[in-house]
N, CA, C and O atoms as a GROMACS GRO file, in nm:
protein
  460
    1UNK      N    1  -1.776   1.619   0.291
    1UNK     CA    2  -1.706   1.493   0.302
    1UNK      C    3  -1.729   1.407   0.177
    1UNK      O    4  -1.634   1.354   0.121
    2UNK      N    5  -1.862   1.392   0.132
    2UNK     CA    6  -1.868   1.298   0.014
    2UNK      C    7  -1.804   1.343  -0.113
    2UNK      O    8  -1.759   1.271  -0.202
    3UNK      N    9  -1.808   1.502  -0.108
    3UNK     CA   10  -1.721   1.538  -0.248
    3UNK      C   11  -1.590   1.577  -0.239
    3UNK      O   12  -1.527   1.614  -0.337
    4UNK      N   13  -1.546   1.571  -0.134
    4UNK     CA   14  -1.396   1.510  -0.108
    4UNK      C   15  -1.394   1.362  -0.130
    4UNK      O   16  -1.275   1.334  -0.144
    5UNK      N   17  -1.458   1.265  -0.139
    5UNK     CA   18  -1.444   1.138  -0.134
    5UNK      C   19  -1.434   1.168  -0.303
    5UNK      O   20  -1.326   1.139  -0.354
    6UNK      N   21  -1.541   1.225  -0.393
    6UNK     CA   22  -1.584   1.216  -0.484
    6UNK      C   23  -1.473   1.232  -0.576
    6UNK      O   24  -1.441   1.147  -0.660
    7UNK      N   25  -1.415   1.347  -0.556
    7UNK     CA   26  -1.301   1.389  -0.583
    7UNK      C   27  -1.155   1.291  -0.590
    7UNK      O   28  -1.073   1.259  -0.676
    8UNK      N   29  -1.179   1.269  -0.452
    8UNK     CA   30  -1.028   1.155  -0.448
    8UNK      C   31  -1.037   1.055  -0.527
    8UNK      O   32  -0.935   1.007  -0.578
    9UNK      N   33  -1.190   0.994  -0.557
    9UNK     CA   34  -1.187   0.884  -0.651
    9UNK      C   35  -1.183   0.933  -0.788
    9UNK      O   36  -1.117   0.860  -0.863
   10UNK      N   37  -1.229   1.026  -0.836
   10UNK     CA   38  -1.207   1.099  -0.936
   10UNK      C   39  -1.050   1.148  -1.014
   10UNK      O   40  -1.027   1.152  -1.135
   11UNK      N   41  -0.970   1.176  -0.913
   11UNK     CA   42  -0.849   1.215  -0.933
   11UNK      C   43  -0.752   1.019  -0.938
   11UNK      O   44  -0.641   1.001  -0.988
   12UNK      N   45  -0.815   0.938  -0.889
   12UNK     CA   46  -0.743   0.831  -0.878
   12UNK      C   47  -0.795   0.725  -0.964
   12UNK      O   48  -0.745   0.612  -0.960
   13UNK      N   49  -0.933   0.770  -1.074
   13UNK     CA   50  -0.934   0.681  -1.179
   13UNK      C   51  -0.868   0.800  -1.306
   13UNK      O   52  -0.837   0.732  -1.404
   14UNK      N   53  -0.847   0.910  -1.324
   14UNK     CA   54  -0.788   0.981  -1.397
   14UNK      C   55  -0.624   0.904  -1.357
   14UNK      O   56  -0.584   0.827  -1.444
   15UNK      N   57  -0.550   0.917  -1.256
   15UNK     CA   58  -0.430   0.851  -1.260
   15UNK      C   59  -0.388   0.701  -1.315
   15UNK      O   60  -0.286   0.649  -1.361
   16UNK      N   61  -0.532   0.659  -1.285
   16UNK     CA   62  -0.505   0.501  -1.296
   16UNK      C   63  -0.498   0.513  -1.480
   16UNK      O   64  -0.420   0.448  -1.550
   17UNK      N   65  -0.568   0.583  -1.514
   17UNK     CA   66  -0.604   0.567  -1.641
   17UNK      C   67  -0.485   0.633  -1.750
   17UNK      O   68  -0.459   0.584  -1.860
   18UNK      N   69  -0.419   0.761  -1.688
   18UNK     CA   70  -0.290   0.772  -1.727
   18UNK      C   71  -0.177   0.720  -1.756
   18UNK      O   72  -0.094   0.738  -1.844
   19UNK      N   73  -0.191   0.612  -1.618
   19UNK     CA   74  -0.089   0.519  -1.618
   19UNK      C   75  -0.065   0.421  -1.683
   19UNK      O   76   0.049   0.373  -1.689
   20UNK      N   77  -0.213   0.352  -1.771
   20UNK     CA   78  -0.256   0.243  -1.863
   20UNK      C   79  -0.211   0.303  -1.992
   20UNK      O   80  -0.157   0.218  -2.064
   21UNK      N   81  -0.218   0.424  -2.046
   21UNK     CA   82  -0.151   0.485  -2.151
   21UNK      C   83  -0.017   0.498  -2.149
   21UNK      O   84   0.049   0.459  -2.245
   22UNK      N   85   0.026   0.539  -2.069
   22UNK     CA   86   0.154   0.548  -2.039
   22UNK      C   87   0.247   0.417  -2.073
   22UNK      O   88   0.346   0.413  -2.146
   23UNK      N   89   0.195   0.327  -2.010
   23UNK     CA   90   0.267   0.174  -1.995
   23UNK      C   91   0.210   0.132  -2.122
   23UNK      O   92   0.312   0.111  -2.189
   24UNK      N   93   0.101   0.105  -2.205
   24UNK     CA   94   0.073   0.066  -2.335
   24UNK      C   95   0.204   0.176  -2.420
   24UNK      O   96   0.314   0.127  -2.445
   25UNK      N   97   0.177   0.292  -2.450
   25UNK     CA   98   0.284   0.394  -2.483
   25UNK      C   99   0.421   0.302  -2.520
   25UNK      O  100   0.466   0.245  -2.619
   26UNK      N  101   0.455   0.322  -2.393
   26UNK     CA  102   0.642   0.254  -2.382
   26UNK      C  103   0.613   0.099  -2.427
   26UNK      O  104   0.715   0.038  -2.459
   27UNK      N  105   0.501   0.034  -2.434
   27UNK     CA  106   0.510  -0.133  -2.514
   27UNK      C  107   0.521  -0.126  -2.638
   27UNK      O  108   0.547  -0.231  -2.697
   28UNK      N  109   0.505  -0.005  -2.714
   28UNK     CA  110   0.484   0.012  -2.869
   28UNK      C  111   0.670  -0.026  -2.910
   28UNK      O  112   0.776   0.002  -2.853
   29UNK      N  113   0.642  -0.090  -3.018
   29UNK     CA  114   0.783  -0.115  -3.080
   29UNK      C  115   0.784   0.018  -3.163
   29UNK      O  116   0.681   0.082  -3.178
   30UNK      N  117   0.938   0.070  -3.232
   30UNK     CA  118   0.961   0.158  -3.283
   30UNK      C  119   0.924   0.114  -3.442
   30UNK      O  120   0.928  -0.006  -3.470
   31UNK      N  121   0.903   0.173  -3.505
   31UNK     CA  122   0.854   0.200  -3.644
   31UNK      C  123   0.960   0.104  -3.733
   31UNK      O  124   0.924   0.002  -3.791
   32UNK      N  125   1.096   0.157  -3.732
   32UNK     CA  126   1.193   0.109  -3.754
   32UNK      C  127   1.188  -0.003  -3.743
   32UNK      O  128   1.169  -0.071  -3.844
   33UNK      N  129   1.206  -0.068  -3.608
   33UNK     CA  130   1.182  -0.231  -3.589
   33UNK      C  131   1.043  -0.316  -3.645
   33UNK      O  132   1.029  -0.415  -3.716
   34UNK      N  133   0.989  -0.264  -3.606
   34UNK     CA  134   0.865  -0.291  -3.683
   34UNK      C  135   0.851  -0.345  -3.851
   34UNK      O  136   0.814  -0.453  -3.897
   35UNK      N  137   0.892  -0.231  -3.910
   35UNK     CA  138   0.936  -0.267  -4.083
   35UNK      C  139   1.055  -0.386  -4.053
   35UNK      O  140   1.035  -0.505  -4.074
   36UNK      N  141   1.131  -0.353  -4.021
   36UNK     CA  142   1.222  -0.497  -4.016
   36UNK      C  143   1.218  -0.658  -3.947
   36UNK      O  144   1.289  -0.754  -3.978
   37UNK      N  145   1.093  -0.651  -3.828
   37UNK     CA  146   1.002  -0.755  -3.818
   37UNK      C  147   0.947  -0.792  -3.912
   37UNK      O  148   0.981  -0.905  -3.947
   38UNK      N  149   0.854  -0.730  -3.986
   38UNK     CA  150   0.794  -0.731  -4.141
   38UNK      C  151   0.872  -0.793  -4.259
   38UNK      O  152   0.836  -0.880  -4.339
   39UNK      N  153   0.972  -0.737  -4.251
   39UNK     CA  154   1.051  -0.768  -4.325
   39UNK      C  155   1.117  -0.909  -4.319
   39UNK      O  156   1.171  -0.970  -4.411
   40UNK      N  157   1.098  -0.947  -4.188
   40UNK     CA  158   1.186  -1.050  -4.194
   40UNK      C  159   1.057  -1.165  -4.154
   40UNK      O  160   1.085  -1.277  -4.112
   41UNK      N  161   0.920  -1.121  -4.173
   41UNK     CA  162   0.834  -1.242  -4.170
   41UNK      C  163   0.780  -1.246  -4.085
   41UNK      O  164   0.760  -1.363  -4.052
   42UNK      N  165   0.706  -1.117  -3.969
   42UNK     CA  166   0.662  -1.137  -3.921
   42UNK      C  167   0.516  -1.038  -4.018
   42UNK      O  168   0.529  -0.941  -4.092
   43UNK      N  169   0.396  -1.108  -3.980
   43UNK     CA  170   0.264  -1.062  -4.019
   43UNK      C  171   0.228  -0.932  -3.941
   43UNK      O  172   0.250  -0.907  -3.823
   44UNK      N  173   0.168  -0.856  -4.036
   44UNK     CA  174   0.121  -0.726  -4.065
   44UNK      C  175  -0.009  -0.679  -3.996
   44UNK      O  176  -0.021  -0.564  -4.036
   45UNK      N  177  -0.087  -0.700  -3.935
   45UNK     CA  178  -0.252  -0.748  -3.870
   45UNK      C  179  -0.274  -0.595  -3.836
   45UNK      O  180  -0.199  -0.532  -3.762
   46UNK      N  181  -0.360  -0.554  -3.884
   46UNK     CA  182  -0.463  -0.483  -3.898
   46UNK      C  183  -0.595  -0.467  -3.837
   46UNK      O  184  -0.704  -0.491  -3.890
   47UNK      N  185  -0.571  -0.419  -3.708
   47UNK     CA  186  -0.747  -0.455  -3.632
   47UNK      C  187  -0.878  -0.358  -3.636
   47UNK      O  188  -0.980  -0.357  -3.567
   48UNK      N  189  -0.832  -0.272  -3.753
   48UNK     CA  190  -0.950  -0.180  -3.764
   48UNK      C  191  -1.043  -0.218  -3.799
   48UNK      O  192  -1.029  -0.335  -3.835
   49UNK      N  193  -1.167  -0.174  -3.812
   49UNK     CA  194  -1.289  -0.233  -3.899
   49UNK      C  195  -1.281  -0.260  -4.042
   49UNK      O  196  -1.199  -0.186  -4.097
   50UNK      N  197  -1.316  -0.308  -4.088
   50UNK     CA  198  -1.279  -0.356  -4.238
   50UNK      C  199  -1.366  -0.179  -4.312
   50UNK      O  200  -1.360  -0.147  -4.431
   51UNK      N  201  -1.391  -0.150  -4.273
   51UNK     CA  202  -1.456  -0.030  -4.366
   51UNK      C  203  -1.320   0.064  -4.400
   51UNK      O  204  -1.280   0.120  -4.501
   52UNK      N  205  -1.261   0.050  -4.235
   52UNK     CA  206  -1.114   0.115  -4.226
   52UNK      C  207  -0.992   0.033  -4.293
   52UNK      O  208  -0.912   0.104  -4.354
   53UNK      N  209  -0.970  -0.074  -4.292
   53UNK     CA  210  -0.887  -0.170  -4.385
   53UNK      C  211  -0.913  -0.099  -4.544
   53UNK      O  212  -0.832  -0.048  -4.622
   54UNK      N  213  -1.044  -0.119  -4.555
   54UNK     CA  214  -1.085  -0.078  -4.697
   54UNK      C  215  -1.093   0.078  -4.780
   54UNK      O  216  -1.125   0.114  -4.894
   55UNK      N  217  -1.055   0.132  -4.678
   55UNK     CA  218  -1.028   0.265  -4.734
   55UNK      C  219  -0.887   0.309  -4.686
   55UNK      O  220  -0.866   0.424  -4.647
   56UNK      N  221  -0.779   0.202  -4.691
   56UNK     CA  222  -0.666   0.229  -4.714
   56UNK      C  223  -0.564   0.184  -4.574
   56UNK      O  224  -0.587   0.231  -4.463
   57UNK      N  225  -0.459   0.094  -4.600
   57UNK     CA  226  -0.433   0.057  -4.453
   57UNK      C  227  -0.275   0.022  -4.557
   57UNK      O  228  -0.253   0.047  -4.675
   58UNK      N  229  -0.194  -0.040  -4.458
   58UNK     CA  230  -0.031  -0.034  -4.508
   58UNK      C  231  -0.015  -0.159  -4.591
   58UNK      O  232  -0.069  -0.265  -4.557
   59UNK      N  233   0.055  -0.148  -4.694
   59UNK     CA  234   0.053  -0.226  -4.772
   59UNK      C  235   0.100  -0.401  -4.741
   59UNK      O  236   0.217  -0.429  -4.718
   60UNK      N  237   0.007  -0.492  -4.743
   60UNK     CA  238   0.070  -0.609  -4.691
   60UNK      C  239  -0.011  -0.680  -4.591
   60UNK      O  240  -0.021  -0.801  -4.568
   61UNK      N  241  -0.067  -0.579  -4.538
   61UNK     CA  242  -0.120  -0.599  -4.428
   61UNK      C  243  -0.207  -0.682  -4.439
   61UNK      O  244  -0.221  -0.708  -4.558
   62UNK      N  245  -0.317  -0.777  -4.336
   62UNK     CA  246  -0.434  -0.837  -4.324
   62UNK      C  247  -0.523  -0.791  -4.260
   62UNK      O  248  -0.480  -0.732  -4.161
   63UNK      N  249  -0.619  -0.791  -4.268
   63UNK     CA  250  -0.744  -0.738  -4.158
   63UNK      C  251  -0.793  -0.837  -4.066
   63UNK      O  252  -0.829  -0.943  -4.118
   64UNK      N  253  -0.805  -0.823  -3.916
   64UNK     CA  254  -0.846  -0.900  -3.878
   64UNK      C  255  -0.916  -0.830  -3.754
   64UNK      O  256  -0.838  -0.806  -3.662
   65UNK      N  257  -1.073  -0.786  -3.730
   65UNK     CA  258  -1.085  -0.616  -3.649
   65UNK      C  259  -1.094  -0.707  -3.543
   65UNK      O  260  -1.119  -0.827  -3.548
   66UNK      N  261  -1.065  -0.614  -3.419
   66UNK     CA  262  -1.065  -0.640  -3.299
   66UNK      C  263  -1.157  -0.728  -3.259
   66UNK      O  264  -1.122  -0.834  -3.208
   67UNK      N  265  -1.314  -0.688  -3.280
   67UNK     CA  266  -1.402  -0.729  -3.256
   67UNK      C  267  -1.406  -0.936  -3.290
   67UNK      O  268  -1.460  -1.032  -3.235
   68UNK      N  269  -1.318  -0.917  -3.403
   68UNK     CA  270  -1.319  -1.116  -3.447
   68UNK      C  271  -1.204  -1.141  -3.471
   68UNK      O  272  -1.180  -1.202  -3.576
   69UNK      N  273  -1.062  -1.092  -3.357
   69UNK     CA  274  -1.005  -1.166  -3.306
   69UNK      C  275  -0.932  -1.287  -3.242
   69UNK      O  276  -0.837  -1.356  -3.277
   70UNK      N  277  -1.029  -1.285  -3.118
   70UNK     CA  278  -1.048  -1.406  -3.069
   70UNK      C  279  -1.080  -1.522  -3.132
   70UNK      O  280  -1.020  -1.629  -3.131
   71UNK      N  281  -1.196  -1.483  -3.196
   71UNK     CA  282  -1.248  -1.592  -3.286
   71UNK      C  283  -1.146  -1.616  -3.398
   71UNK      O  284  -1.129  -1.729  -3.444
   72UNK      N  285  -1.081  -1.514  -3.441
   72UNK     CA  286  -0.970  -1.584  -3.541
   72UNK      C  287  -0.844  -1.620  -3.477
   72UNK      O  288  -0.743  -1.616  -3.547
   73UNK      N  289  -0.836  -1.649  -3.378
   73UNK     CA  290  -0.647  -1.723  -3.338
   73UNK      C  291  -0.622  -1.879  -3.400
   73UNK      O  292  -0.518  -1.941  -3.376
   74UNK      N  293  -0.722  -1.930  -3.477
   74UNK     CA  294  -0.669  -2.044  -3.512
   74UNK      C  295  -0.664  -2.009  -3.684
   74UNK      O  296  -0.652  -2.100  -3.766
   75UNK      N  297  -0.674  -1.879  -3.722
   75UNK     CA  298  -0.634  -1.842  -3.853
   75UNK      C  299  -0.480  -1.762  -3.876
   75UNK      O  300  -0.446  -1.698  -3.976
   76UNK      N  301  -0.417  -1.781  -3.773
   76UNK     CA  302  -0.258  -1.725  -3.728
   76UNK      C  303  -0.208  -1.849  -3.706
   76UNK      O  304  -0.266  -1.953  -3.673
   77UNK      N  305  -0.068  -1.823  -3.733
   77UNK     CA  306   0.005  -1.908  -3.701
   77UNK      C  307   0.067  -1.849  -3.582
   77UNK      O  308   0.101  -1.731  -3.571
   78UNK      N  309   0.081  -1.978  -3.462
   78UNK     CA  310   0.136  -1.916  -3.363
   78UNK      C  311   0.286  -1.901  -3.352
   78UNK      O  312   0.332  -1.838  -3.257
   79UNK      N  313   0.364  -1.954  -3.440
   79UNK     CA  314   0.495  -1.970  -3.489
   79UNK      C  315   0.578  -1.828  -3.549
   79UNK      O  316   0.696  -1.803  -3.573
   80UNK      N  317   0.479  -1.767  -3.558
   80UNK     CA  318   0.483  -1.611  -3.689
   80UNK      C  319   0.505  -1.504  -3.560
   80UNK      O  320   0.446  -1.497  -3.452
   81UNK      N  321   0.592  -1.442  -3.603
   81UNK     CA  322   0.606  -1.306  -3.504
   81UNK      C  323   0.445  -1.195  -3.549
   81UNK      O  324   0.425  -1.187  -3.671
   82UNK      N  325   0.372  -1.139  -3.483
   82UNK     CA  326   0.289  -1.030  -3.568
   82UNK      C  327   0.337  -0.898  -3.493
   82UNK      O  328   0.409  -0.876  -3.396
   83UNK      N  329   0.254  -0.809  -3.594
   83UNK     CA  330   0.294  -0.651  -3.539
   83UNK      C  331   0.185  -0.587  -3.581
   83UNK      O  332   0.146  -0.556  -3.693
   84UNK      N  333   0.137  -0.572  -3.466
   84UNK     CA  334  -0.016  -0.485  -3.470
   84UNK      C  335  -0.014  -0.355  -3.513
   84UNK      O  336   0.086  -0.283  -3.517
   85UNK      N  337  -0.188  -0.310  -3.562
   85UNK     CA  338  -0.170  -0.183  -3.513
   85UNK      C  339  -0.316  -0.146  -3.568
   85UNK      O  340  -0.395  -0.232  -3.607
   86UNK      N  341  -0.342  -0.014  -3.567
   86UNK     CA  342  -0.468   0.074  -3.559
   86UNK      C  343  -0.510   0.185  -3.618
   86UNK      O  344  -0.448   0.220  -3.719
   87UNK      N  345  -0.598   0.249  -3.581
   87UNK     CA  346  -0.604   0.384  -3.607
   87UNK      C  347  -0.532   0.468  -3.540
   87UNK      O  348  -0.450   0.540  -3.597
   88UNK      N  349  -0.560   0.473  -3.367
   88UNK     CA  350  -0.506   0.529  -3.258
   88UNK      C  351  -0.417   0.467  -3.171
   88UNK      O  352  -0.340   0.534  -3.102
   89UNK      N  353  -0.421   0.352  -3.168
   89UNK     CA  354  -0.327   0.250  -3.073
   89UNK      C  355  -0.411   0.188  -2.968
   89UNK      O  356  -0.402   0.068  -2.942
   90UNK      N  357  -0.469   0.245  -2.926
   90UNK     CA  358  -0.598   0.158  -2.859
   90UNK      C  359  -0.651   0.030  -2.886
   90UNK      O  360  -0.645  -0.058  -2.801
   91UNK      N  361  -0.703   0.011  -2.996
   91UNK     CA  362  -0.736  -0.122  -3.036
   91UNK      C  363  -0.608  -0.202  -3.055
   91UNK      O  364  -0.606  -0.312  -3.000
   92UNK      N  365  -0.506  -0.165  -3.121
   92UNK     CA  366  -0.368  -0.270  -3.137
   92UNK      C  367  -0.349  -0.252  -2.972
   92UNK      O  368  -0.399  -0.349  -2.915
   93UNK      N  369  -0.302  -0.172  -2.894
   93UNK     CA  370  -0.258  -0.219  -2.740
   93UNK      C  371  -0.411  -0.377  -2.678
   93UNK      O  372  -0.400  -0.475  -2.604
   94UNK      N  373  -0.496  -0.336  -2.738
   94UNK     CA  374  -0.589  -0.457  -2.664
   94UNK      C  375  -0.550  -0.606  -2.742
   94UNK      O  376  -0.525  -0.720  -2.705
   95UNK      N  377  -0.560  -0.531  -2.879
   95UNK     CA  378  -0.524  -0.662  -2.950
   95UNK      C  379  -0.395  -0.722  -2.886
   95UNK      O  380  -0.393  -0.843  -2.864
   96UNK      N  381  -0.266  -0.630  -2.850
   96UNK     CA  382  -0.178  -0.727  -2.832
   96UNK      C  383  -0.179  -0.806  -2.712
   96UNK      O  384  -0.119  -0.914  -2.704
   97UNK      N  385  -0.252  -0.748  -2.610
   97UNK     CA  386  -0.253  -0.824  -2.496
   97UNK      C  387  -0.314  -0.945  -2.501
   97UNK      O  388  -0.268  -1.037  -2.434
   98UNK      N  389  -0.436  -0.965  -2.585
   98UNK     CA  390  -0.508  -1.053  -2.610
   98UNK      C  391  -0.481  -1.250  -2.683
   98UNK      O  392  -0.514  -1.368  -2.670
   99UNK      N  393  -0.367  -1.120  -2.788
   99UNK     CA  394  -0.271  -1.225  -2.814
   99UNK      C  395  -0.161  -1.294  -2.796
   99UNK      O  396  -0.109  -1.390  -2.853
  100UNK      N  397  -0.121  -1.190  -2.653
  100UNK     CA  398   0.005  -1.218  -2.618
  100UNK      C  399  -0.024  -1.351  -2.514
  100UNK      O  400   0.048  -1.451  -2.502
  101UNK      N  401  -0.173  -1.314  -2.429
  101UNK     CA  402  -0.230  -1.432  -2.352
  101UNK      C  403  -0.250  -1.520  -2.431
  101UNK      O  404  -0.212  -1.623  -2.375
  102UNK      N  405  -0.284  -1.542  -2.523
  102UNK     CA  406  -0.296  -1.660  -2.645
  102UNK      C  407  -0.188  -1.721  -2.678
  102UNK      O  408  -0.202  -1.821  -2.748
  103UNK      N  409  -0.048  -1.680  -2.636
  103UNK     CA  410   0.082  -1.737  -2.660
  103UNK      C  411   0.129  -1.684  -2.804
  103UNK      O  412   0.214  -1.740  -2.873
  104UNK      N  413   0.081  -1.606  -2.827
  104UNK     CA  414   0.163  -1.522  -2.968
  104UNK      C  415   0.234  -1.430  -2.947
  104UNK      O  416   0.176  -1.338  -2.889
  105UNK      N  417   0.376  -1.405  -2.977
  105UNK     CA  418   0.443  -1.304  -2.982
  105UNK      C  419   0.404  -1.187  -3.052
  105UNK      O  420   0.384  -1.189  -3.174
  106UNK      N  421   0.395  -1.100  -2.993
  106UNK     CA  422   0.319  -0.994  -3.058
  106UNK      C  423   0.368  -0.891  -3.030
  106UNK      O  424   0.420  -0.880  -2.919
  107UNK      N  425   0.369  -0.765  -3.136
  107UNK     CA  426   0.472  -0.651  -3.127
  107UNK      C  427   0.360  -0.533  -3.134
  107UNK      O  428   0.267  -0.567  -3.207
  108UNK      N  429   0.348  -0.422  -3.084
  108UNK     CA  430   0.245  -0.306  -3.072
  108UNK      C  431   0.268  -0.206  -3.130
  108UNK      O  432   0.314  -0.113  -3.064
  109UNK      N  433   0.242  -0.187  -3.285
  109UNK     CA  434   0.300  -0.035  -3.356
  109UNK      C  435   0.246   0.063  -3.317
  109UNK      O  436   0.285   0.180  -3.318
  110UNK      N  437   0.113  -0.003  -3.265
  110UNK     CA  438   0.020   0.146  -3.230
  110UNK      C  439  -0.078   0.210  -3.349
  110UNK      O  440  -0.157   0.154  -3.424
  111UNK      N  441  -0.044   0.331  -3.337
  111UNK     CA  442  -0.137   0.366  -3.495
  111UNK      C  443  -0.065   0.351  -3.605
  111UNK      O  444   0.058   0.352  -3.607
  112UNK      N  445  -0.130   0.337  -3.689
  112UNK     CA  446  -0.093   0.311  -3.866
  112UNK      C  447   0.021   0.416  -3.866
  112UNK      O  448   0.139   0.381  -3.867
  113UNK      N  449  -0.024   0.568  -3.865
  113UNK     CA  450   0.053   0.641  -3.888
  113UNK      C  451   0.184   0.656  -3.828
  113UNK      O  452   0.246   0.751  -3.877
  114UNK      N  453   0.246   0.594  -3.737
  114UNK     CA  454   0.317   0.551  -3.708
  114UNK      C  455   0.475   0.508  -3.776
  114UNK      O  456   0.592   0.538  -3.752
  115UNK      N  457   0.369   0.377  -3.923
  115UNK     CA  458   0.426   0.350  -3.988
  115UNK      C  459   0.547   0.436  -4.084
  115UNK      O  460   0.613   0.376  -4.169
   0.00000   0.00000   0.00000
């Protein structure tokens, strides 16, 4: 009985957790749109670690790592469209939620490579 329990909870944080990828996934803007957000003025933000900024990230861009974020929303303008992104998409999907609760429009490229 308990490893049937064990199991069911097992199989239902694997789903839950699918489903959080999944739905981050389909929030990512397309590449395409993205450059043309850019293009038309929205900021570039970069939430990798600066070691990762510093060994090469998309041209334009700013660094601002996940980790000092928060602490930087009064170094954004909240007026500015941004368009995140990462190594993997992980950190830009947190970042955007973070900022989207902050009242910033915020767009989710996901990973760099992407670009």
């Amino acid at each position: 009985m308990l490893q049937n329990l064990a199991v069911a909870v097992g199989l239902a944080i694997g789903a839950y957790l699918l489903l959080r990828i999944l739905v981050s996934w389909r929030a990512r803007i397309a590449p395409a749109e993205a450059r043309a957000k850019v293009e038309g003025g929205a900021l570039l933000l970069d939430v990798r670690t600066p070691a990762e900024f510093a060994a090469g990230s998309i041209e334009g861009a700013i660094n601002i790592p996940l980790q000092r974020l928060e602490a930087s929303f009064g170094e954004l303008d909240n007026d500015q469209e941004i368009v995140v992104f990462c190594a993997s998409g992980m950190r830009s999907a947190r970042s955007a939620t973070l900022l989207k609760r902050a009242g910033f429009t915020v767009h989710d490229l996901g990973p760099k490579a992407a670009w």
